[in-house]
mmCIF file of the N, C-alpha and C atoms, coordinates in Angstrom:
data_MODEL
# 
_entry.id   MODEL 
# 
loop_
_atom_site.group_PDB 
_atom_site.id 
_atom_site.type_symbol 
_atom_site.label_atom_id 
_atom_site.label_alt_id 
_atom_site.label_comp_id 
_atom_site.label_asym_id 
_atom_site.label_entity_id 
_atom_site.label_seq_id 
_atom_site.pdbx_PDB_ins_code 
_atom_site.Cartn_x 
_atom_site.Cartn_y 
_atom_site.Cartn_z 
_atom_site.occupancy 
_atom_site.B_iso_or_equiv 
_atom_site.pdbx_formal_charge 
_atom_site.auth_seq_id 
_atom_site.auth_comp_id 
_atom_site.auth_asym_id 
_atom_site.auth_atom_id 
_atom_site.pdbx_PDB_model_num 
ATOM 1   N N  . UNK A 1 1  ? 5.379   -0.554  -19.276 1.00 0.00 ? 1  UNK A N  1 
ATOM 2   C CA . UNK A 1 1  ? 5.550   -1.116  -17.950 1.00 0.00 ? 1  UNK A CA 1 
ATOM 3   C C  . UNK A 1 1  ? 4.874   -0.186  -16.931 1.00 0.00 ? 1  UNK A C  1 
ATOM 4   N N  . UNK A 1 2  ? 4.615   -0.908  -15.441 1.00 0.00 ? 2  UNK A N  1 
ATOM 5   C CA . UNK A 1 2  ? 3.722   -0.128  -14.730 1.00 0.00 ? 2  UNK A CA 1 
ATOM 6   C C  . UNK A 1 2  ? 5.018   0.872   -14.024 1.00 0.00 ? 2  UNK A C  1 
ATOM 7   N N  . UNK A 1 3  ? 4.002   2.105   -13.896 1.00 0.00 ? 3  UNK A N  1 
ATOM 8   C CA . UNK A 1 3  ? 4.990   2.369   -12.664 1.00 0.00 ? 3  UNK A CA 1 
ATOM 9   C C  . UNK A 1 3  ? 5.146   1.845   -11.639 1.00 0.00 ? 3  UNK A C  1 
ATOM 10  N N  . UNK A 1 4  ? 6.625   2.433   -10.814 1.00 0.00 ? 4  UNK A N  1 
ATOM 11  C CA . UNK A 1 4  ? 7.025   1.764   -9.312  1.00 0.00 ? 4  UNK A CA 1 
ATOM 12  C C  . UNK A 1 4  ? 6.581   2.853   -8.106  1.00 0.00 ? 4  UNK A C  1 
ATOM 13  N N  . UNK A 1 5  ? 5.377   1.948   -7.280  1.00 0.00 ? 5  UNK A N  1 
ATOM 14  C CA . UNK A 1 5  ? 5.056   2.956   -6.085  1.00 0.00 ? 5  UNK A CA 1 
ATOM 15  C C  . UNK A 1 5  ? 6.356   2.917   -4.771  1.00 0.00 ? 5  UNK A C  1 
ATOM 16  N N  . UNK A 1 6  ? 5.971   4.015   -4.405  1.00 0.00 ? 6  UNK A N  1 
ATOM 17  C CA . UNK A 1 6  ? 7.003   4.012   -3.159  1.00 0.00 ? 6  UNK A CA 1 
ATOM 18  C C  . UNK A 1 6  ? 5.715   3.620   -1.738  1.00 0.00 ? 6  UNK A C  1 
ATOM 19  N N  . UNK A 1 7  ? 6.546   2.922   -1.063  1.00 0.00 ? 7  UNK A N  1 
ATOM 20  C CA . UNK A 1 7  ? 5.932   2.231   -0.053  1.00 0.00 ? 7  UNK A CA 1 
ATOM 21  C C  . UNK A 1 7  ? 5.094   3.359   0.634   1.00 0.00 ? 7  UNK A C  1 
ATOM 22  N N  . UNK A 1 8  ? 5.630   4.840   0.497   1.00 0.00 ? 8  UNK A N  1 
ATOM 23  C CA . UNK A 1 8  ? 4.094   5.227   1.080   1.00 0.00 ? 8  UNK A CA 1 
ATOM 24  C C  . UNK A 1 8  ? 3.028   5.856   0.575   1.00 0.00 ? 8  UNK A C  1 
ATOM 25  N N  . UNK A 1 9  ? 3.720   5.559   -1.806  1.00 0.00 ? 9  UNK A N  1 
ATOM 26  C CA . UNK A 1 9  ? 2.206   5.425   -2.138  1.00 0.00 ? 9  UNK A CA 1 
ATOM 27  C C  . UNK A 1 9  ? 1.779   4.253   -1.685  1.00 0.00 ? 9  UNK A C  1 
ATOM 28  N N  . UNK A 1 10 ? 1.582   3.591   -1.614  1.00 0.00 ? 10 UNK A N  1 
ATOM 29  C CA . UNK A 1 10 ? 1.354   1.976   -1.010  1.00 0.00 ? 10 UNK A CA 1 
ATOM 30  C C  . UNK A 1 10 ? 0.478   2.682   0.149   1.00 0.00 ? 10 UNK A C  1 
ATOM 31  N N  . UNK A 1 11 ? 0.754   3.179   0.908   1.00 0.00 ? 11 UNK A N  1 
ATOM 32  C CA . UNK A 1 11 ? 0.014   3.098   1.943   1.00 0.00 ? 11 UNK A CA 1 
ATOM 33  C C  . UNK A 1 11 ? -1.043  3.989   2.119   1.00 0.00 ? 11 UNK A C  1 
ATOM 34  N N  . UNK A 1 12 ? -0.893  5.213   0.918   1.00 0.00 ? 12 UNK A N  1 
ATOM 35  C CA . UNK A 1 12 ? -2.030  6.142   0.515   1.00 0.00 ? 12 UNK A CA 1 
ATOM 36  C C  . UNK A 1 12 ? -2.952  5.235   -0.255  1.00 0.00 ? 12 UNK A C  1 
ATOM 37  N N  . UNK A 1 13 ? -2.607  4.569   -0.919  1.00 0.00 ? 13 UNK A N  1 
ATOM 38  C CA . UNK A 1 13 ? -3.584  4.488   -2.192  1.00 0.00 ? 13 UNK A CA 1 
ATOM 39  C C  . UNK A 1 13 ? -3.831  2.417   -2.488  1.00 0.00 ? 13 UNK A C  1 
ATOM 40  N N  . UNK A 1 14 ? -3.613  2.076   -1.296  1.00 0.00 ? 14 UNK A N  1 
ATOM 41  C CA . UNK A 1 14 ? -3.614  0.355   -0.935  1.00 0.00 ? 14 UNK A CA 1 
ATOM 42  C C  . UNK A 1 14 ? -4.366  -0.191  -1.918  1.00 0.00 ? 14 UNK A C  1 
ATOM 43  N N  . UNK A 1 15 ? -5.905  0.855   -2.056  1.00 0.00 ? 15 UNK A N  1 
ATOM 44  C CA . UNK A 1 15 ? -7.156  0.081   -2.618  1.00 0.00 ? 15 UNK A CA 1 
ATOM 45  C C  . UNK A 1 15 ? -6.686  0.513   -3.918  1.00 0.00 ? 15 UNK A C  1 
ATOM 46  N N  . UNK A 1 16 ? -6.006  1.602   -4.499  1.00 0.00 ? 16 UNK A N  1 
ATOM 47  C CA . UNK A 1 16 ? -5.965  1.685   -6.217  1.00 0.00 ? 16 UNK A CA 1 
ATOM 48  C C  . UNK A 1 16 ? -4.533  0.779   -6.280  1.00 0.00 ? 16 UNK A C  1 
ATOM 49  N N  . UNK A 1 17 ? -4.130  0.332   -5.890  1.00 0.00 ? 17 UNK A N  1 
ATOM 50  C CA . UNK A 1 17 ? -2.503  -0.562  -5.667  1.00 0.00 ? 17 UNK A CA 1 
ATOM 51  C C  . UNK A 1 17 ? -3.260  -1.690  -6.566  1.00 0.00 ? 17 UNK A C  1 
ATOM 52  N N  . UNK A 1 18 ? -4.245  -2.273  -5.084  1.00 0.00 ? 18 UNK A N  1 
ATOM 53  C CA . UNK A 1 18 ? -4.800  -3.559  -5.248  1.00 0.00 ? 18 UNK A CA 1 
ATOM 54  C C  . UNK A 1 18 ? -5.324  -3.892  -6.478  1.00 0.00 ? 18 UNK A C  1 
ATOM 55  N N  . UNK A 1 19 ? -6.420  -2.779  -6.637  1.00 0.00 ? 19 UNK A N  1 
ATOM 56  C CA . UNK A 1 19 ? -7.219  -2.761  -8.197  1.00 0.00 ? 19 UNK A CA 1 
ATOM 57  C C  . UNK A 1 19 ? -5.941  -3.021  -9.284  1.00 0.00 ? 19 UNK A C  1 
ATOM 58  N N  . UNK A 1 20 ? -5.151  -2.227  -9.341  1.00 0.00 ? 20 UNK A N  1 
ATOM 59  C CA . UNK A 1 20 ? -4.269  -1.894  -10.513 1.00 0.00 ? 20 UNK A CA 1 
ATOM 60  C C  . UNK A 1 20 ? -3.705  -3.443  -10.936 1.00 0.00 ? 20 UNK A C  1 
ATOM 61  N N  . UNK A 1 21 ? -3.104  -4.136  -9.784  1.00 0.00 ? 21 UNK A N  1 
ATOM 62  C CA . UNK A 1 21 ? -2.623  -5.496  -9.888  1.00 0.00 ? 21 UNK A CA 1 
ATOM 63  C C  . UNK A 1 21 ? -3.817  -6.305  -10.570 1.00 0.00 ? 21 UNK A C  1 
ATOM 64  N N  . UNK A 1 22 ? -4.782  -6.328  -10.236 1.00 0.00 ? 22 UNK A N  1 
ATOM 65  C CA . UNK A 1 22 ? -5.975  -7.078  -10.558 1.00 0.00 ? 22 UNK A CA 1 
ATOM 66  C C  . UNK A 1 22 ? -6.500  -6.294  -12.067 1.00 0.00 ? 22 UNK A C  1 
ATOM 67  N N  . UNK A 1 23 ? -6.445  -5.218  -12.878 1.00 0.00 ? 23 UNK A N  1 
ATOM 68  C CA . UNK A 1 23 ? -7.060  -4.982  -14.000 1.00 0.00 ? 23 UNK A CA 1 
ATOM 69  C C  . UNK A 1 23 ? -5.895  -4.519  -15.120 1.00 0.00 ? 23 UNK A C  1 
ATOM 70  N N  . UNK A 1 24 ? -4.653  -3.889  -14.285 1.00 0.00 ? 24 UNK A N  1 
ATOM 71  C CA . UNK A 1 24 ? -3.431  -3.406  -15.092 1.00 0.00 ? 24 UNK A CA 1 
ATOM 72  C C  . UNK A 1 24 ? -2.723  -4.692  -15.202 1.00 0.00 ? 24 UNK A C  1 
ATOM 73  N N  . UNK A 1 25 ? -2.105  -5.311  -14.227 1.00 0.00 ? 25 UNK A N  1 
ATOM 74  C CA . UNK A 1 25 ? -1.073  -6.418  -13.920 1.00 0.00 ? 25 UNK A CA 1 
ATOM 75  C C  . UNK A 1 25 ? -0.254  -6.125  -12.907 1.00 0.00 ? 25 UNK A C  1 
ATOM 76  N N  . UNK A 1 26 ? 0.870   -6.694  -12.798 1.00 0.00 ? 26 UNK A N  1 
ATOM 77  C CA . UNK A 1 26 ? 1.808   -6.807  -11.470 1.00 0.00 ? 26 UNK A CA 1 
ATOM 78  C C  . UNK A 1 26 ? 2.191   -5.259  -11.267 1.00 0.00 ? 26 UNK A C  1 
ATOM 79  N N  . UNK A 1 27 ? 1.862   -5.138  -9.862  1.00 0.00 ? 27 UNK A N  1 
ATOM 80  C CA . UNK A 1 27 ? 2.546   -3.467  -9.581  1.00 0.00 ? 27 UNK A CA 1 
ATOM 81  C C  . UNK A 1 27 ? 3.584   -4.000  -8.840  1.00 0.00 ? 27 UNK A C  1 
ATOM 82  N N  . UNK A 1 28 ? 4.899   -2.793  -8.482  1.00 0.00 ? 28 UNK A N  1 
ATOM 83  C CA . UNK A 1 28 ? 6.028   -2.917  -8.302  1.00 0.00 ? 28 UNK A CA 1 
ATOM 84  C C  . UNK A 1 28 ? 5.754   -1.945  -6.926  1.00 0.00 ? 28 UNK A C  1 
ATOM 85  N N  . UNK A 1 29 ? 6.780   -1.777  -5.790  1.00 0.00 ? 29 UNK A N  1 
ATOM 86  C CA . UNK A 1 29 ? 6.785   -1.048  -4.755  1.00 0.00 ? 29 UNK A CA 1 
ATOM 87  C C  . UNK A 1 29 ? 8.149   -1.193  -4.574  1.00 0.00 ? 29 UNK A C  1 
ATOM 88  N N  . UNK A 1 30 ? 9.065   -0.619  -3.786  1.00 0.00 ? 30 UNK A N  1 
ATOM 89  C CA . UNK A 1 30 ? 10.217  -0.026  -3.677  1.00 0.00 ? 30 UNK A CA 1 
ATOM 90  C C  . UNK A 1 30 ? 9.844   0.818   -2.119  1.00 0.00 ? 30 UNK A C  1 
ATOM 91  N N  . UNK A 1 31 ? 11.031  0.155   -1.669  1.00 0.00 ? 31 UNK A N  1 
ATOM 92  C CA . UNK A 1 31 ? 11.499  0.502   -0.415  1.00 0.00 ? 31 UNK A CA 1 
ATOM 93  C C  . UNK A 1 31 ? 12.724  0.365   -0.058  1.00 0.00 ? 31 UNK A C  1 
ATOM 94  N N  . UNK A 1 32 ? 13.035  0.681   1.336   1.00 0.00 ? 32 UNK A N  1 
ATOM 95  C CA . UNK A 1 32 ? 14.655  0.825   0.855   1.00 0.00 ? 32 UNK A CA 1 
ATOM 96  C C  . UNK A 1 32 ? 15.194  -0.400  1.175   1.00 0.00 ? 32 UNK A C  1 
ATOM 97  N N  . UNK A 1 33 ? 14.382  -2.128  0.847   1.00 0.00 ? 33 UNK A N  1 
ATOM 98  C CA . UNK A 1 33 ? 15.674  -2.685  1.040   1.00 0.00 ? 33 UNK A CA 1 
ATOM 99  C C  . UNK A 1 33 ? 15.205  -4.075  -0.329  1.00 0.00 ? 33 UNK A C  1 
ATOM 100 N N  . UNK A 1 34 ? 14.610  -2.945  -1.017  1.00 0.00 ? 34 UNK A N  1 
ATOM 101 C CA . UNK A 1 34 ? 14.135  -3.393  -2.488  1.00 0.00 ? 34 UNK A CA 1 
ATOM 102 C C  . UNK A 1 34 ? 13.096  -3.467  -2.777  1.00 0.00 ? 34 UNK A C  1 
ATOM 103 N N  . UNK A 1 35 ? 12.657  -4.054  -3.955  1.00 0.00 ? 35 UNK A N  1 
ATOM 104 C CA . UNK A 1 35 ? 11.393  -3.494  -5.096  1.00 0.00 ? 35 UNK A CA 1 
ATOM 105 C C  . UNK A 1 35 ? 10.402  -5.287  -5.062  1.00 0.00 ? 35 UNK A C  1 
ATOM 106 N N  . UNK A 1 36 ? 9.417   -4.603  -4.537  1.00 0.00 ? 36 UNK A N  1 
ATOM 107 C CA . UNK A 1 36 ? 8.893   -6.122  -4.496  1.00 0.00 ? 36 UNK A CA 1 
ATOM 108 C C  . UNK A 1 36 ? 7.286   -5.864  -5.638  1.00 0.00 ? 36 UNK A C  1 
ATOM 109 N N  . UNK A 1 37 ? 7.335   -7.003  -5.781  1.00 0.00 ? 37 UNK A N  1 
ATOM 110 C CA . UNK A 1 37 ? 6.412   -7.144  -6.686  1.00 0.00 ? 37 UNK A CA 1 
ATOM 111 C C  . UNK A 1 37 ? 4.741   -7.761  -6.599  1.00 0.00 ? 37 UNK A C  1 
ATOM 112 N N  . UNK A 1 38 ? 3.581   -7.106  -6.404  1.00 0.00 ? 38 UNK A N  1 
ATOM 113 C CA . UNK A 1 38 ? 2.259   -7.590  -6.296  1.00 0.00 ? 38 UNK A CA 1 
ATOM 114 C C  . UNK A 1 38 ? 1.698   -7.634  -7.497  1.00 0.00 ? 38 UNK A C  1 
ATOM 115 N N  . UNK A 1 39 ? 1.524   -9.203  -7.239  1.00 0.00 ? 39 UNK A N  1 
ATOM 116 C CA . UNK A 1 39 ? 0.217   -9.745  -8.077  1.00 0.00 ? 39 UNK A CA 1 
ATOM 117 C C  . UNK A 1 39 ? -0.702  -10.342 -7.735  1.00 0.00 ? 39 UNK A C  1 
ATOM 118 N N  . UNK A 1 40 ? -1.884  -10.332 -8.927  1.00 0.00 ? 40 UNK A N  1 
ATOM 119 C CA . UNK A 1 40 ? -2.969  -11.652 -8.231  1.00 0.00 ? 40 UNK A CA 1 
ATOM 120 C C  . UNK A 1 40 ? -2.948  -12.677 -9.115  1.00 0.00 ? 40 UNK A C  1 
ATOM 121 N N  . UNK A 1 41 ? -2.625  -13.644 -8.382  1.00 0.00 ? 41 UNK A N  1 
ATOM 122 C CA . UNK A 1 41 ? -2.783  -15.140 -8.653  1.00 0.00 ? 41 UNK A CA 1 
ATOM 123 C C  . UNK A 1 41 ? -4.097  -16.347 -8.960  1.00 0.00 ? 41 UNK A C  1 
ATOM 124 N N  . UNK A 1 42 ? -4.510  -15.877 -8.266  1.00 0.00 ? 42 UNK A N  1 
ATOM 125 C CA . UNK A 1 42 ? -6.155  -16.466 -8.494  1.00 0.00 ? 42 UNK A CA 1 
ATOM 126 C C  . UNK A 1 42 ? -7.503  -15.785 -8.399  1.00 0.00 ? 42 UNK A C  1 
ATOM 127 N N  . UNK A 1 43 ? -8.367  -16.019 -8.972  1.00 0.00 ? 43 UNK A N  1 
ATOM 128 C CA . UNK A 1 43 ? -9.848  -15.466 -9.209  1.00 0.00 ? 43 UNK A CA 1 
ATOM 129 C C  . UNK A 1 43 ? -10.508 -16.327 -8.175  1.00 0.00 ? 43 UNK A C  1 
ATOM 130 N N  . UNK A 1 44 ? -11.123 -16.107 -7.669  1.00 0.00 ? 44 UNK A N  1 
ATOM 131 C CA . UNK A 1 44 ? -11.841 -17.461 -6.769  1.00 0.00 ? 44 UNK A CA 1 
ATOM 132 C C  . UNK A 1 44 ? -13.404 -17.157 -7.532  1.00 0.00 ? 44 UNK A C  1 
ATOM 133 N N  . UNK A 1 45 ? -13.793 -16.094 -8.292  1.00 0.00 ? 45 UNK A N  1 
ATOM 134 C CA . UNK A 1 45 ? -14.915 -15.987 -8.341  1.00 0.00 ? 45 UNK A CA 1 
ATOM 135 C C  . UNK A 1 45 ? -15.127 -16.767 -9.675  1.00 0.00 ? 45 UNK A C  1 
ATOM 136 N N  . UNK A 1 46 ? -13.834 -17.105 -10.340 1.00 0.00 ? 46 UNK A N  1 
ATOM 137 C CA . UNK A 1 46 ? -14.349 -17.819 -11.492 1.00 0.00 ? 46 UNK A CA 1 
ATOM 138 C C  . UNK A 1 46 ? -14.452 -19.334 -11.442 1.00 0.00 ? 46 UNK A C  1 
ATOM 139 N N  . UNK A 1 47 ? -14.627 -20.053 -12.212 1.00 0.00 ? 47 UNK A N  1 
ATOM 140 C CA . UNK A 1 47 ? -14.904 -21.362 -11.991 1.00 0.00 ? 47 UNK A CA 1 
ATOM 141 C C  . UNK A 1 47 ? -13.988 -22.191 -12.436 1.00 0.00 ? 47 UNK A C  1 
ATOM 142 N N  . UNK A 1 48 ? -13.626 -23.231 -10.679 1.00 0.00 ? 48 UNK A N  1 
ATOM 143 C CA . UNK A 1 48 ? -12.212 -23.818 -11.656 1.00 0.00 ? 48 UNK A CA 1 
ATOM 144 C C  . UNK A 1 48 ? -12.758 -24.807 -12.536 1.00 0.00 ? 48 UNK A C  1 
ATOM 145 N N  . UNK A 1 49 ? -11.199 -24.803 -13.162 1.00 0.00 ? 49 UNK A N  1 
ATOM 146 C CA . UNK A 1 49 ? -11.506 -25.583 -14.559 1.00 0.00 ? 49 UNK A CA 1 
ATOM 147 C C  . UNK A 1 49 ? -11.740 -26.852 -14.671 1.00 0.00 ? 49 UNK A C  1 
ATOM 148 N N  . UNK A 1 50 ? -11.001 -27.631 -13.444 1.00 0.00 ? 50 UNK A N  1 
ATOM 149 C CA . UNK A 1 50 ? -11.454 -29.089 -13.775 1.00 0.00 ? 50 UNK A CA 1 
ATOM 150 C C  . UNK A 1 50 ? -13.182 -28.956 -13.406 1.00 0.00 ? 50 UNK A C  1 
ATOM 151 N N  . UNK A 1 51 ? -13.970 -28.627 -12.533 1.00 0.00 ? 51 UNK A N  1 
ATOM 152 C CA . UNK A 1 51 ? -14.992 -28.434 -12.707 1.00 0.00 ? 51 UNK A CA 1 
ATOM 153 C C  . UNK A 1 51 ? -16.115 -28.421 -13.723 1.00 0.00 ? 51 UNK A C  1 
ATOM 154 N N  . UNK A 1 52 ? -15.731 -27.391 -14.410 1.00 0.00 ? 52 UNK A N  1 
ATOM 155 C CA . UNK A 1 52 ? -16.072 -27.293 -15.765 1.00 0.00 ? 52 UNK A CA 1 
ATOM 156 C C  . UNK A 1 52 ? -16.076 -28.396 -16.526 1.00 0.00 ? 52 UNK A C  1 
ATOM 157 N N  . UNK A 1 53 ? -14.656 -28.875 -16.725 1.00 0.00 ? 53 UNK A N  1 
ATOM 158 C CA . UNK A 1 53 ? -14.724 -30.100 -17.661 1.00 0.00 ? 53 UNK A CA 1 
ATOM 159 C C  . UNK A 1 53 ? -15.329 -30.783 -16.502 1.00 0.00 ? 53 UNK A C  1 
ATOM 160 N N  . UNK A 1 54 ? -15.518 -31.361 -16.116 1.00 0.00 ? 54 UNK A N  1 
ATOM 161 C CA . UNK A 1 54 ? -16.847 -32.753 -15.659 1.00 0.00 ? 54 UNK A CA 1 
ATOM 162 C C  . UNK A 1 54 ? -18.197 -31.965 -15.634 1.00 0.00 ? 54 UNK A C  1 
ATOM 163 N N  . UNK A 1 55 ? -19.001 -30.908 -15.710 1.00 0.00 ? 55 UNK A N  1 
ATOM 164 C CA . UNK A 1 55 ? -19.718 -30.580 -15.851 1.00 0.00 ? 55 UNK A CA 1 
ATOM 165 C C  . UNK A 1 55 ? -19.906 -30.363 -17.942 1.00 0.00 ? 55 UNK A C  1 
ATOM 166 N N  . UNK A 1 56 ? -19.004 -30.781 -18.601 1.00 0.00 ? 56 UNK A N  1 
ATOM 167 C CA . UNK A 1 56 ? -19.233 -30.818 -19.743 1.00 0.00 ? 56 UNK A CA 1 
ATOM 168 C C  . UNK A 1 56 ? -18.987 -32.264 -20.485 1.00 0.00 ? 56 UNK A C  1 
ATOM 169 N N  . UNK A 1 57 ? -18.953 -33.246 -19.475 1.00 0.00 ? 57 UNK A N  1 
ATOM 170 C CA . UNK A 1 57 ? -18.326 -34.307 -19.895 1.00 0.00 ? 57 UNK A CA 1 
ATOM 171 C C  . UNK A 1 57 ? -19.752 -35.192 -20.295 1.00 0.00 ? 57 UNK A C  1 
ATOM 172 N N  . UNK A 1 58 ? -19.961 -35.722 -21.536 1.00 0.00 ? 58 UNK A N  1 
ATOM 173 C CA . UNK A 1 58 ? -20.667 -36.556 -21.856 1.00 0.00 ? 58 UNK A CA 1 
ATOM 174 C C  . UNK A 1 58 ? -21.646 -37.745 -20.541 1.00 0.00 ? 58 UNK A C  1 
ATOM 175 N N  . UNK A 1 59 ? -22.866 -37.447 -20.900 1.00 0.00 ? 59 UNK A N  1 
ATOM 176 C CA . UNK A 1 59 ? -23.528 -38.342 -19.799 1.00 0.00 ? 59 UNK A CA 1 
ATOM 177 C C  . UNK A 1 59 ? -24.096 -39.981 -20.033 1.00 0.00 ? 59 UNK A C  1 
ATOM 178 N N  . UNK A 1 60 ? -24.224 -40.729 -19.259 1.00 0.00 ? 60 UNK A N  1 
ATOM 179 C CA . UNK A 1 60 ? -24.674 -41.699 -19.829 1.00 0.00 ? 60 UNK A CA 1 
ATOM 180 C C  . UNK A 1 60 ? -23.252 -42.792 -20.007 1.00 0.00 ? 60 UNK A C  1 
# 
């Protein structure tokens, strides 16, 4: 499991936070009125999927 930053690693280290969520998985932060949890949810750079399928869908 990841470690839990304290809100003012959070505020030292925002950009290795961010990365970590995006290549480790969900980071955790803790403050004093609880432990919240960052993730990333979507890629925008990849291609959505229904897309794909109609770009692979039989022509004609």
């Amino acid at each position: 499991m990841n470690p839990v930053w304290t809100a003012k690693d959070l505020e030292r280290n925002l950009a290795r936070v961010l990365e970590q969520a995006r290549t480790v998985g969900p980071q955790r932060i803790r403050d004093e009125t609880g432990i919240y949890v960052l993730k990333i949810e979507d890629d925008f750079n990849k291609p959505d999927a229904a897309e794909s399928l109609l770009k692979m869908r039989p022509k004609g």
